[in-house]
PAZA-445907 format. One line per field, with one value per residue (C-alpha): residue number from 0; residue in one letter; y negated, x, z negated. Coordinates in Angstrom, 1 decimal, decimal comma, padded with zeros to 4 digits. Example, Ala and Ser with C-alpha at 12.3 -4.5 7.8 and 13.67 -1.06 7.14 Angstrom:
BEGIN
n 0/1
res a/s
yy 004,5/001,1
xx 012,3/013,7
zz -007,8/-007,1
***
This chain:
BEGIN
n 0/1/2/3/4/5/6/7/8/9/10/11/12/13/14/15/16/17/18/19/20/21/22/23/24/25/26/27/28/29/30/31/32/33/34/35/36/37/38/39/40/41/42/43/44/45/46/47/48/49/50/51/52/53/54/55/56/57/58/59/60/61/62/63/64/65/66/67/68/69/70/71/72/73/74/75/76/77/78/79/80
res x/x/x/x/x/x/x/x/x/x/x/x/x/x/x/x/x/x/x/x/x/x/x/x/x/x/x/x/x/x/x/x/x/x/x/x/x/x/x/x/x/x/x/x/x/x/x/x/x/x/x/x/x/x/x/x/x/x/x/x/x/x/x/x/x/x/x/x/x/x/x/x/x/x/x/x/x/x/x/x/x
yy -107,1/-104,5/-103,5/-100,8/-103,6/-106,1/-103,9/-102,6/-106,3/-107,5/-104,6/-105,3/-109,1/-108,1/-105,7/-108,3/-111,1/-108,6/-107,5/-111,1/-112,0/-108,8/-111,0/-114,2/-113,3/-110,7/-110,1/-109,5/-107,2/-103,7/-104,0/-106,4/-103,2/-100,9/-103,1/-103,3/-099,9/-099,0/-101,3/-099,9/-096,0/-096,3/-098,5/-095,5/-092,8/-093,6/-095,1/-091,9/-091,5/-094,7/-097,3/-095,3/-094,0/-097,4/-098,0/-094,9/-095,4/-098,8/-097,7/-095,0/-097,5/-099,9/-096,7/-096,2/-099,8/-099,9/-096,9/-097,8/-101,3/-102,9/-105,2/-108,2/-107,5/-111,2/-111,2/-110,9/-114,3/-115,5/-114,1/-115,7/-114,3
xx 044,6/042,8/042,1/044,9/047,4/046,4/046,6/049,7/051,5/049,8/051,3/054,4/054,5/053,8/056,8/058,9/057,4/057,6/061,2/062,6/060,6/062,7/065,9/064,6/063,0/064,9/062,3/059,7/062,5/061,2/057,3/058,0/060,2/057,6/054,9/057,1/057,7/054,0/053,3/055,9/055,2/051,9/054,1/056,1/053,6/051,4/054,0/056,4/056,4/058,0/059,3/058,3/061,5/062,6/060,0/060,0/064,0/062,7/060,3/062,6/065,2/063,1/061,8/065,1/065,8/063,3/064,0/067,8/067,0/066,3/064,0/066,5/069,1/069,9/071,8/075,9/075,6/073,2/075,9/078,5/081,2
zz 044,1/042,6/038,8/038,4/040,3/038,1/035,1/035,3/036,3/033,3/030,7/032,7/031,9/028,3/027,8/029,2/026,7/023,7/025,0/025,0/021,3/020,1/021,0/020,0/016,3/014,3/011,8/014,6/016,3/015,4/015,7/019,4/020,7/020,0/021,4/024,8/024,9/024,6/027,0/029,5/029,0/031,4/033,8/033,6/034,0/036,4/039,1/038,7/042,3/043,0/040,0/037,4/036,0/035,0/033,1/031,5/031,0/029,5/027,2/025,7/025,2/023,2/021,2/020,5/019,8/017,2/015,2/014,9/014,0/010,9/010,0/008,3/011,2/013,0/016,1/016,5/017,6/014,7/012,3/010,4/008,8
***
């Protein structure tokens, strides 16, 4: 495997671990979405020409994610009424 390979799997793995703390941690919600999405925009970029688009899909949605989400929110399930 070489560097780029290994690279991009890595930053890959990462979105997905900073994706799923986003769901997990609501306080760490906002600054774990923007860290995925970071993570996924090079995914995105430099393998345009095959998978690319997901991740670029991906990375926009957690952009957006973050923006609309705010930093006390707990999950629907977390909630109680």
């Amino acid at each position: 495997m070489d560097a780029l390979a290994l690279a991009l799997w890595a930053a890959a793995g990462g979105g997905v671990l900073a994706a799923v703390i986003a769901v997990r941690r609501p306080t760490y919600r906002r600054a774990a979405l923007v860290v995925a999405a970071v993570l996924f925009l090079p995914i995105g970029v430099l393998g345009i020409l095959s998978v690319g688009a997901v991740f670029l899909a991906a990375s926009l949605v957690c952009l957006v994610l973050a923006l609309l989400s705010r930093p006390g929110d707990a999950p629907m399930a977390a909630r109680r009424c």
